[in-house]
PDB file as gemmi writes it, atoms N, CA and C in Angstrom:
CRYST1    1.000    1.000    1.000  90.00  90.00  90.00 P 1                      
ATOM      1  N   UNK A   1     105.224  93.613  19.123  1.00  0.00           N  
ATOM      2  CA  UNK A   1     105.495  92.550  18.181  1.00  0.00           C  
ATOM      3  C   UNK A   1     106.005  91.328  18.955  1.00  0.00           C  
ATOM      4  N   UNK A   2     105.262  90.303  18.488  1.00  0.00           N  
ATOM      5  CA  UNK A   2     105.914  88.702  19.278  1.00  0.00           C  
ATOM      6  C   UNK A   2     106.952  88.232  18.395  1.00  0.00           C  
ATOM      7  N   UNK A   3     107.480  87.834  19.495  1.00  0.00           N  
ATOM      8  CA  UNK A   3     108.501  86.823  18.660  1.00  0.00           C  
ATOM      9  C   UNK A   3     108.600  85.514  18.684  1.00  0.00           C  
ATOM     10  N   UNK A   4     108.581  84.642  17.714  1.00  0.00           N  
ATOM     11  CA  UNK A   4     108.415  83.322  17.566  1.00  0.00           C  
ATOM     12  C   UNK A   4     109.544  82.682  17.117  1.00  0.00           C  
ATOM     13  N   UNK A   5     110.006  81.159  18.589  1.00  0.00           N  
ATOM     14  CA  UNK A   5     110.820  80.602  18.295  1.00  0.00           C  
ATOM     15  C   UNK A   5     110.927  79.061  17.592  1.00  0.00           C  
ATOM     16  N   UNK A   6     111.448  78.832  17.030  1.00  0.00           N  
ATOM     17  CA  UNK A   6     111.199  77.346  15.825  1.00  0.00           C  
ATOM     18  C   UNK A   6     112.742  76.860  16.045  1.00  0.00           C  
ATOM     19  N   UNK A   7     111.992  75.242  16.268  1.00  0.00           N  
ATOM     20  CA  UNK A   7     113.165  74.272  16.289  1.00  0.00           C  
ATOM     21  C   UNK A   7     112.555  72.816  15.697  1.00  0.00           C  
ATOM     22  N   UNK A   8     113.813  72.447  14.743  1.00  0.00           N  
ATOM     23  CA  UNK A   8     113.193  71.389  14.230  1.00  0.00           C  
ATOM     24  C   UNK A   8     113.661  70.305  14.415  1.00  0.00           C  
ATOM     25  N   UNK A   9     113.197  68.603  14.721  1.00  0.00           N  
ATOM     26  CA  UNK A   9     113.641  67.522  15.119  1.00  0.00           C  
ATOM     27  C   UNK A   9     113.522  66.438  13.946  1.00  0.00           C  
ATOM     28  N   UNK A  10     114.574  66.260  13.644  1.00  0.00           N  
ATOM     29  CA  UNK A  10     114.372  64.933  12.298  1.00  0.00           C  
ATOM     30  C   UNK A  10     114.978  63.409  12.678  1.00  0.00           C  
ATOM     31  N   UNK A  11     113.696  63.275  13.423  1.00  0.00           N  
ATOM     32  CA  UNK A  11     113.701  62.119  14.425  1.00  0.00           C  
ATOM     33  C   UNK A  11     113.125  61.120  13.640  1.00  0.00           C  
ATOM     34  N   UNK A  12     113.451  59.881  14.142  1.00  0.00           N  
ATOM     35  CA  UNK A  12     112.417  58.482  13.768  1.00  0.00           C  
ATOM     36  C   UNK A  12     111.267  57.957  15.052  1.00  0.00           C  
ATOM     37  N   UNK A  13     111.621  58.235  16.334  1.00  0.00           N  
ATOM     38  CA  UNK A  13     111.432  57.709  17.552  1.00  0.00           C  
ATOM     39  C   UNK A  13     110.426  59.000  17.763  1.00  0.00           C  
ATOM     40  N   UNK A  14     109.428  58.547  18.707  1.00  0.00           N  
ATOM     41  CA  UNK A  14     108.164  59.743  18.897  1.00  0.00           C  
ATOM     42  C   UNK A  14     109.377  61.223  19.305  1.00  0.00           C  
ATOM     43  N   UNK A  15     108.970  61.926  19.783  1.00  0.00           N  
ATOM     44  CA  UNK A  15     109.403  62.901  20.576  1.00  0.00           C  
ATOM     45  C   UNK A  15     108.631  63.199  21.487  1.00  0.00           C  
ATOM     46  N   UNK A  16     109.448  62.863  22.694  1.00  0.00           N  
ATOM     47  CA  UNK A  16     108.481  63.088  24.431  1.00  0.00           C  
ATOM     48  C   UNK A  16     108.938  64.742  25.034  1.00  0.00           C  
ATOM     49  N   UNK A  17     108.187  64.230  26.289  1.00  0.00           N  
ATOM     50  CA  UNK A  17     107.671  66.090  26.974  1.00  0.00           C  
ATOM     51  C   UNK A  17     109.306  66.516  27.409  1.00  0.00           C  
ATOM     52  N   UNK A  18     109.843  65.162  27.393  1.00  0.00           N  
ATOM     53  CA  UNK A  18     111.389  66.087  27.684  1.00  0.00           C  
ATOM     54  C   UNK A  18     111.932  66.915  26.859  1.00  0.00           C  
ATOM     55  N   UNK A  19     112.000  66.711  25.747  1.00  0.00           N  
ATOM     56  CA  UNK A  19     112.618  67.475  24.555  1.00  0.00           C  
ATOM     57  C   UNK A  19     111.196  68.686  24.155  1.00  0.00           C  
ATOM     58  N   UNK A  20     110.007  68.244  25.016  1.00  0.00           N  
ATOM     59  CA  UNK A  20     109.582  69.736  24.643  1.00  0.00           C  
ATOM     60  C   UNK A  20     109.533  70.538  25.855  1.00  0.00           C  
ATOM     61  N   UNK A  21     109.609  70.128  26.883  1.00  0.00           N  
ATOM     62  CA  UNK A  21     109.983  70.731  28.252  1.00  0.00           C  
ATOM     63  C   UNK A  21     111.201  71.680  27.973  1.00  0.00           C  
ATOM     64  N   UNK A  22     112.135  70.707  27.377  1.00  0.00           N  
ATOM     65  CA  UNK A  22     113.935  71.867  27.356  1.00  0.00           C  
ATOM     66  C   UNK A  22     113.549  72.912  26.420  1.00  0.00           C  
ATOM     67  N   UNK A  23     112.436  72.742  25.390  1.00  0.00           N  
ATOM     68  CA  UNK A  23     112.064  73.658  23.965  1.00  0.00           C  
ATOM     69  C   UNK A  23     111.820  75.417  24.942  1.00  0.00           C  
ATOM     70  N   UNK A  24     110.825  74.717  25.967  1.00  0.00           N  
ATOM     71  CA  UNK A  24     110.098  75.620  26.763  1.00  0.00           C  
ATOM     72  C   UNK A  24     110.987  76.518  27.656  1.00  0.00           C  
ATOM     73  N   UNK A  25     111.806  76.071  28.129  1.00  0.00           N  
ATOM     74  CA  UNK A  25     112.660  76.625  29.151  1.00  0.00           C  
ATOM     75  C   UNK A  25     113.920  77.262  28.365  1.00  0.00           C  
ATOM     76  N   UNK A  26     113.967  76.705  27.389  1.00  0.00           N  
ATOM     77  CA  UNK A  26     114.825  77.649  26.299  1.00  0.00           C  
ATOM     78  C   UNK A  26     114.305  78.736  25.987  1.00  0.00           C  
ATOM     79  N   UNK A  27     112.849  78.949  25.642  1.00  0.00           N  
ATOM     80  CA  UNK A  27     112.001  79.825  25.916  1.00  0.00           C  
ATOM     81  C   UNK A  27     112.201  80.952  26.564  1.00  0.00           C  
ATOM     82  N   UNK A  28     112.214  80.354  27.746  1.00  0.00           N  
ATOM     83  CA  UNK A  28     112.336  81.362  28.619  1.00  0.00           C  
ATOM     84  C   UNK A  28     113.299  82.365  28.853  1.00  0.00           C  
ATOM     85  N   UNK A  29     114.502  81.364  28.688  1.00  0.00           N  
ATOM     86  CA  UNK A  29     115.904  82.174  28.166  1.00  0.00           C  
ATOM     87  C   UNK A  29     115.752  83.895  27.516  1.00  0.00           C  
ATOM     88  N   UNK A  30     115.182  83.352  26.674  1.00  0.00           N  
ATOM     89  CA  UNK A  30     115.077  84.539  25.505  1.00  0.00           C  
ATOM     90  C   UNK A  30     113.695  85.514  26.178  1.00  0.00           C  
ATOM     91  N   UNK A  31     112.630  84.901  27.221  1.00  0.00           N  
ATOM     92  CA  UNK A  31     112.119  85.650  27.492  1.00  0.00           C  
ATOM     93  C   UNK A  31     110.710  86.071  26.358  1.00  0.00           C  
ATOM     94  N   UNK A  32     110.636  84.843  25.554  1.00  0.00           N  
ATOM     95  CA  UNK A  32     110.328  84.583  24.947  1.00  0.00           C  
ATOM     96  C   UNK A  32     108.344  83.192  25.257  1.00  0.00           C  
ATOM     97  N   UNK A  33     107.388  83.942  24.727  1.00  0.00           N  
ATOM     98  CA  UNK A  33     105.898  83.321  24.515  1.00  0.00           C  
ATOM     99  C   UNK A  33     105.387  82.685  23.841  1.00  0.00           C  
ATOM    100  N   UNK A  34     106.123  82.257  22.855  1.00  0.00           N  
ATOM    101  CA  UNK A  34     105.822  81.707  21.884  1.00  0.00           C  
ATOM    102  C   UNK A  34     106.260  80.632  21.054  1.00  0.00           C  
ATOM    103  N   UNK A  35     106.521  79.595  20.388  1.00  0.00           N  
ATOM    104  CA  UNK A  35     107.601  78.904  19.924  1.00  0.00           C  
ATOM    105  C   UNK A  35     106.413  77.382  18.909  1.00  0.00           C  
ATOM    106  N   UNK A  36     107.575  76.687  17.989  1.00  0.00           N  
ATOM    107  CA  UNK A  36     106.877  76.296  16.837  1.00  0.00           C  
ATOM    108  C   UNK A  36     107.986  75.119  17.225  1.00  0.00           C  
ATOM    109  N   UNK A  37     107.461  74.190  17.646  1.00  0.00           N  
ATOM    110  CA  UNK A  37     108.296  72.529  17.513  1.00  0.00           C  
ATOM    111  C   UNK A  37     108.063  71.601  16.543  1.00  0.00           C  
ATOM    112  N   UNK A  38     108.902  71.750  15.782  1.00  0.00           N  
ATOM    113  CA  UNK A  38     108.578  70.581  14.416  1.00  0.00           C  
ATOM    114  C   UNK A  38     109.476  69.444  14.130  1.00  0.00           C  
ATOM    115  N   UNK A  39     108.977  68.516  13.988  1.00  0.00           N  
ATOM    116  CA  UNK A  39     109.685  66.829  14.180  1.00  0.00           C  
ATOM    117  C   UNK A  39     109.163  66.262  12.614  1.00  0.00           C  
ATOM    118  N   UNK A  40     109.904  65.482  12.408  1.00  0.00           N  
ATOM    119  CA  UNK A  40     109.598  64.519  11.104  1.00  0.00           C  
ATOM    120  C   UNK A  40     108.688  63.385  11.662  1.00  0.00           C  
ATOM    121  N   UNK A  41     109.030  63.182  12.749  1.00  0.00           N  
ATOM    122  CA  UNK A  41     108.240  61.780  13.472  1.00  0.00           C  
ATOM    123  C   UNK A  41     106.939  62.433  14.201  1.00  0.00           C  
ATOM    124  N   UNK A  42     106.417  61.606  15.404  1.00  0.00           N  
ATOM    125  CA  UNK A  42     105.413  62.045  15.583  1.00  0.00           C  
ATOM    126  C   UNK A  42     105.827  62.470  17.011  1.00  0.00           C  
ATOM    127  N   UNK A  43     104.826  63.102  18.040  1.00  0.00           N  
ATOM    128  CA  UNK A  43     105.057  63.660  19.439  1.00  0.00           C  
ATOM    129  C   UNK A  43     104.353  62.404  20.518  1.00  0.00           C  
ATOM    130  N   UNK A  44     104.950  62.276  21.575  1.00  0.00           N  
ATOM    131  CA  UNK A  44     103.557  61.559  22.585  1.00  0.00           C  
ATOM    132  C   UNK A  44     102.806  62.033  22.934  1.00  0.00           C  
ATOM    133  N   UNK A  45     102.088  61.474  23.646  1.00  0.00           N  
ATOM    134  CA  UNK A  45     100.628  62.331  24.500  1.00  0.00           C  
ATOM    135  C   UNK A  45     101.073  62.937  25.563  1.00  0.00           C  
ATOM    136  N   UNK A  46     102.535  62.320  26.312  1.00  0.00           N  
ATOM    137  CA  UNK A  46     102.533  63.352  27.486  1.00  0.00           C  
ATOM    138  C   UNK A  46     103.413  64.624  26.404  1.00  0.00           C  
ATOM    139  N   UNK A  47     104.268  64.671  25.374  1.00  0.00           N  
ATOM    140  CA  UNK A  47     104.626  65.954  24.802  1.00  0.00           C  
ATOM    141  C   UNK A  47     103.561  66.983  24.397  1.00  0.00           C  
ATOM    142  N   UNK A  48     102.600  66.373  24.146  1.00  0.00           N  
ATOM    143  CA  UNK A  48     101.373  66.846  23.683  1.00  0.00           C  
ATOM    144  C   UNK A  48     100.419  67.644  24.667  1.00  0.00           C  
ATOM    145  N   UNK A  49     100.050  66.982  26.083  1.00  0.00           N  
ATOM    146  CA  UNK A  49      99.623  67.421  26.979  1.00  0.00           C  
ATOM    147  C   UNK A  49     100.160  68.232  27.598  1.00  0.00           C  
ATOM    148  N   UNK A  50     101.890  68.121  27.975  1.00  0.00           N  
ATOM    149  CA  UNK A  50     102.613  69.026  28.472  1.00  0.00           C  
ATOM    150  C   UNK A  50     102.655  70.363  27.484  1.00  0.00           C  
ATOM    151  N   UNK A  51     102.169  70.525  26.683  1.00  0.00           N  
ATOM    152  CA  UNK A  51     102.162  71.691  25.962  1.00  0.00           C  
ATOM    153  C   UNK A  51     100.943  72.552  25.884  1.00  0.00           C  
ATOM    154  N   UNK A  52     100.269  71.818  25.971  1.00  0.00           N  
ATOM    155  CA  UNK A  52      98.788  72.036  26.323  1.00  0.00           C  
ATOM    156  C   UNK A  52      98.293  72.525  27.956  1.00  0.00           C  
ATOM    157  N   UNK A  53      99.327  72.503  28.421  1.00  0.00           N  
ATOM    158  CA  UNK A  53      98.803  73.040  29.740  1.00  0.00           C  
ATOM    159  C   UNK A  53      99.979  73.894  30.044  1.00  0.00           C  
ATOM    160  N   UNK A  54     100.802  74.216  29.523  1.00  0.00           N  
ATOM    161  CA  UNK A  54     102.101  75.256  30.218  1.00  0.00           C  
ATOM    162  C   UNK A  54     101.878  76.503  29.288  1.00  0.00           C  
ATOM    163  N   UNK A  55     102.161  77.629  30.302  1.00  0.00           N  
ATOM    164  CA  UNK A  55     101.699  79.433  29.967  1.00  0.00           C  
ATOM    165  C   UNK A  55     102.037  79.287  28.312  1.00  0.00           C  
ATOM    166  N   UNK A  56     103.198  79.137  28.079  1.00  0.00           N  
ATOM    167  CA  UNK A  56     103.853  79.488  27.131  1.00  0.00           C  
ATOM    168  C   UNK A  56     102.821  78.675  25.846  1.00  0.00           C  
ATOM    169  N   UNK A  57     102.991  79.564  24.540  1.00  0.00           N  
ATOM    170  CA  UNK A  57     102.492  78.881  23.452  1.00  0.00           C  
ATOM    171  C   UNK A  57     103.068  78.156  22.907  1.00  0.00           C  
ATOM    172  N   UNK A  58     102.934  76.882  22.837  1.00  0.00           N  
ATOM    173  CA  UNK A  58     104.022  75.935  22.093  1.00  0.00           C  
ATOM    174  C   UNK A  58     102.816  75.201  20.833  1.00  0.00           C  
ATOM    175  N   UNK A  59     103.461  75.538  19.422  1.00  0.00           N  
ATOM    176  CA  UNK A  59     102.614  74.473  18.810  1.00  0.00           C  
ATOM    177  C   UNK A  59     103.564  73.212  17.769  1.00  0.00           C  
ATOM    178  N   UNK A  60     102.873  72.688  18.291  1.00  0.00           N  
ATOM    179  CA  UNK A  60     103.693  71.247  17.903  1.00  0.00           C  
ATOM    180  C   UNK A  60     102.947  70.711  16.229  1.00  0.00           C  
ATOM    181  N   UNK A  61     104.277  70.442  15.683  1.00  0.00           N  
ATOM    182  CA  UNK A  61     104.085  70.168  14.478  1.00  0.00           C  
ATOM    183  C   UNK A  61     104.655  68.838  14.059  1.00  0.00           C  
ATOM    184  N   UNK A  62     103.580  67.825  13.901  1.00  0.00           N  
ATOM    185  CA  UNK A  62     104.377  66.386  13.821  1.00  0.00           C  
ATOM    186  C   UNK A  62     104.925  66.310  12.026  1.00  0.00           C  
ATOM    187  N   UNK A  63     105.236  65.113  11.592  1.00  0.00           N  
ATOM    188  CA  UNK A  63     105.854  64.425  10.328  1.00  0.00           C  
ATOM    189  C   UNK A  63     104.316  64.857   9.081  1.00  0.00           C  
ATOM    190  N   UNK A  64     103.536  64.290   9.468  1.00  0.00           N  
ATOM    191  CA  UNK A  64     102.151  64.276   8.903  1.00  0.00           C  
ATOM    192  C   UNK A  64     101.789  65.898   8.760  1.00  0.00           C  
ATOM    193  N   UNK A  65     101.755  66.521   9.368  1.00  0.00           N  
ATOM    194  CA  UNK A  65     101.551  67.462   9.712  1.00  0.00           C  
ATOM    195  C   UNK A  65     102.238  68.463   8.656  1.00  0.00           C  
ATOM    196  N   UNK A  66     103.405  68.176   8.790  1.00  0.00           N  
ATOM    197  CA  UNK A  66     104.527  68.763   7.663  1.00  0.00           C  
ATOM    198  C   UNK A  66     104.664  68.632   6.481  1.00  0.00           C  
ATOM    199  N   UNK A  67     104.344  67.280   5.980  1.00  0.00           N  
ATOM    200  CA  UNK A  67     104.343  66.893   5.399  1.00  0.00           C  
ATOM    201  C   UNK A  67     102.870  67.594   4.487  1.00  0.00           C  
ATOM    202  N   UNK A  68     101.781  67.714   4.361  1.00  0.00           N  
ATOM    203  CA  UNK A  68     100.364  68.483   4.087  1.00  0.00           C  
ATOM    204  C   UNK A  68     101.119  69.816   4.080  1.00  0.00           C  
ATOM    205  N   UNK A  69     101.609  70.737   5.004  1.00  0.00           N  
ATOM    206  CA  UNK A  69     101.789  72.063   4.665  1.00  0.00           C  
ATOM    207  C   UNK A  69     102.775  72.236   3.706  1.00  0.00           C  
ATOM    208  N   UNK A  70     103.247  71.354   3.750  1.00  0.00           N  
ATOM    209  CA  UNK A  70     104.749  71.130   2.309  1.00  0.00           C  
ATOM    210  C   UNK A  70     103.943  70.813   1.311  1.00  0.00           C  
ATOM    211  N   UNK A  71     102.844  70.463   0.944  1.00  0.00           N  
ATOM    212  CA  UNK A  71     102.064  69.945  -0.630  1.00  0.00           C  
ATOM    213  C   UNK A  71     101.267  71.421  -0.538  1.00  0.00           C  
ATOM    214  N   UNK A  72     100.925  71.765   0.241  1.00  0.00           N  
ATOM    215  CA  UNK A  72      99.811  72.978   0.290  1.00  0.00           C  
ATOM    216  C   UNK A  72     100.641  73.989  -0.041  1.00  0.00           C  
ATOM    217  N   UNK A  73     101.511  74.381   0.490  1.00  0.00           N  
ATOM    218  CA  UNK A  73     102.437  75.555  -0.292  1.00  0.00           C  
ATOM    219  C   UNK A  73     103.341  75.335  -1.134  1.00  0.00           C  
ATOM    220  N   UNK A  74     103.647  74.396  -2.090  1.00  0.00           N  
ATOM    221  CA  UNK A  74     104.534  73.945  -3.084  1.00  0.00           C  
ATOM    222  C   UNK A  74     106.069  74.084  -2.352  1.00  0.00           C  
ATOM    223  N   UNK A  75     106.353  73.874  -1.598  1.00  0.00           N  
ATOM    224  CA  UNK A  75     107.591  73.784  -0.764  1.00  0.00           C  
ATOM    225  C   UNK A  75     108.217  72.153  -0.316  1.00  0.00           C  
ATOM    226  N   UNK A  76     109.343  72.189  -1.304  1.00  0.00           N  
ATOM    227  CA  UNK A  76     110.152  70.930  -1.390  1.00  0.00           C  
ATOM    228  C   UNK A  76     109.075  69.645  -1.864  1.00  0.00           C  
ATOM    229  N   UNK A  77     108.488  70.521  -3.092  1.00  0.00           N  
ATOM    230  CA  UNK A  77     107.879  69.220  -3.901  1.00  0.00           C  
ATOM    231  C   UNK A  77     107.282  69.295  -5.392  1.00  0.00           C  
ATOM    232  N   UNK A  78     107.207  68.563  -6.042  1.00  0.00           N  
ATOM    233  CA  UNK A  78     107.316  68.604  -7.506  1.00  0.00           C  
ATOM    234  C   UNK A  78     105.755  68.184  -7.986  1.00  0.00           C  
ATOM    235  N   UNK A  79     105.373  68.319  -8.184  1.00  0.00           N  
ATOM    236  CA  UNK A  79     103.967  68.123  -9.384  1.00  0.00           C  
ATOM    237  C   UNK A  79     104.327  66.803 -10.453  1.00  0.00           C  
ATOM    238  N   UNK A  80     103.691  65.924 -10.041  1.00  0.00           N  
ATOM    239  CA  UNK A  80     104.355  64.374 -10.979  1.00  0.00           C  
ATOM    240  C   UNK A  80     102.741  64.324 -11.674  1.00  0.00           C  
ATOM    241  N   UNK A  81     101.287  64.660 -11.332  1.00  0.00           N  
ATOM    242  CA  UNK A  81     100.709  64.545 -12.273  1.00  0.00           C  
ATOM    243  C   UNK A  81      99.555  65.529 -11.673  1.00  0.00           C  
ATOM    244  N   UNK A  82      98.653  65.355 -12.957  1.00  0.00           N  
ATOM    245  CA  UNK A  82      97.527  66.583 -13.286  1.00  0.00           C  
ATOM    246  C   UNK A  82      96.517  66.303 -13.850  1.00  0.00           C  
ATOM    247  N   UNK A  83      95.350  66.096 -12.802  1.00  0.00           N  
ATOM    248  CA  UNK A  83      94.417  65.271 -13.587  1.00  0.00           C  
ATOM    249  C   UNK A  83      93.449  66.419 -13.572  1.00  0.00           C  
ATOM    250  N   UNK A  84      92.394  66.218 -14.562  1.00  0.00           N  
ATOM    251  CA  UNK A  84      90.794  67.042 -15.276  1.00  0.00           C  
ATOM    252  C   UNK A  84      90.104  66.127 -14.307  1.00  0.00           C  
ATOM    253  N   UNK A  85      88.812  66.801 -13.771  1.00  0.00           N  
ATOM    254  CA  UNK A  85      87.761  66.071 -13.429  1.00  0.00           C  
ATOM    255  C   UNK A  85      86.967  66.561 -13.950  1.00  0.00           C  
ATOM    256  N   UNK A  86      86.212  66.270 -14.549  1.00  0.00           N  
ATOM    257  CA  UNK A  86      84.816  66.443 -15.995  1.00  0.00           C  
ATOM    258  C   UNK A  86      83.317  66.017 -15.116  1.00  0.00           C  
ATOM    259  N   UNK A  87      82.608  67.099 -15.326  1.00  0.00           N  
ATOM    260  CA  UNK A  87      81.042  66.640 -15.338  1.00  0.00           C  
ATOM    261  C   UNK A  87      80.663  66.618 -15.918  1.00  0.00           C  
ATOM    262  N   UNK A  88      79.084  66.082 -16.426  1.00  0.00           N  
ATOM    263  CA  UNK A  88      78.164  66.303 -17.841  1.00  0.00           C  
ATOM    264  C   UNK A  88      77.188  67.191 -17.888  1.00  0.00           C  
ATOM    265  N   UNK A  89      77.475  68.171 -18.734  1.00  0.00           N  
ATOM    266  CA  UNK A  89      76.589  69.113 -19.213  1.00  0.00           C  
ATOM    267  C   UNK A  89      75.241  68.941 -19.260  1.00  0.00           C  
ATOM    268  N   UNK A  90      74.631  68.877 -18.406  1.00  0.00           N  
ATOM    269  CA  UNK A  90      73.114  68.454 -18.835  1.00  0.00           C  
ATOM    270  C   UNK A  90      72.119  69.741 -19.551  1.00  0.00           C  
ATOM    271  N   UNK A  91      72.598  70.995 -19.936  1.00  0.00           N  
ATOM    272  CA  UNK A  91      72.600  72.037 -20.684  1.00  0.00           C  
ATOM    273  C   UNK A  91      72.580  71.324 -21.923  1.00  0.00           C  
ATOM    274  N   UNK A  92      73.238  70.408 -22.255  1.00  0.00           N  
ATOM    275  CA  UNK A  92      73.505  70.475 -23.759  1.00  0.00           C  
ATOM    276  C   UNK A  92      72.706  69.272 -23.743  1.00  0.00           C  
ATOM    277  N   UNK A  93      71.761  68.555 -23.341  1.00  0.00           N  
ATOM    278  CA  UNK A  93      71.260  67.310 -23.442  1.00  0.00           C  
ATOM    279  C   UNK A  93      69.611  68.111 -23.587  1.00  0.00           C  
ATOM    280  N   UNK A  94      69.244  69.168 -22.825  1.00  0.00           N  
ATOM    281  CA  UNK A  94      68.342  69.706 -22.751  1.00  0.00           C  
ATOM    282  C   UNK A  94      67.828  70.262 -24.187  1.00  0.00           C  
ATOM    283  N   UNK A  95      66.083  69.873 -24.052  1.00  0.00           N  
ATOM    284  CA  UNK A  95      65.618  70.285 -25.822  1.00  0.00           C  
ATOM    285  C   UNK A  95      64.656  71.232 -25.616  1.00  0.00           C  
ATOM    286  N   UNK A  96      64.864  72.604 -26.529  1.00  0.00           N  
ATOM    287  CA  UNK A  96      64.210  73.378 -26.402  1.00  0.00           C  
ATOM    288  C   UNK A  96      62.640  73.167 -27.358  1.00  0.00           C  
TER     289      UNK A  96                                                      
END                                                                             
């Protein structure tokens, strides 16, 4: 069984490879392959790349990102409206 580590950043400012570099080596601590970095803001390209090329699995989860899996699983959000989308029967237009 793996174990997966999650840390979350509720940043305004990108988040760079430093703060996912320390994610990684915290990692290691625990001895640990796996891990889930999630930010409100977004990541850079070198946080991005640096994750993308080091052993360890790191998946990075930006603002946007979070934001979609929070509407997709009804988690910390409310239903404000509900719309019908209607086609036309062309069954019932049809003459026998």
């Amino acid at each position: 069984m793996d174990v997966v580590y999650v840390q979350a950043k509720r940043w305004e400012a990108n988040v760079g490879r430093p703060t996912v570099q320390a994610f990684a080596g915290s990692l290691e601590g625990f001895r640990a392959k796996k891990g889930v970095l999630i930010t409100t803001s977004q990541f850079s390209d070198e946080a991005k790349e640096y994750a993308n090329r080091i052993e360890k699995r790191i998946v990075l989860v930006d603002g946007e990102q979070l934001a979609q899996l929070m509407i997709d699983h009804g988690i910390g959000v409310a239903e404000v409206n509900n719309y019908t989308v209607k086609r036309i029967d062309l069954d019932y237009f049809e003459e026998e």
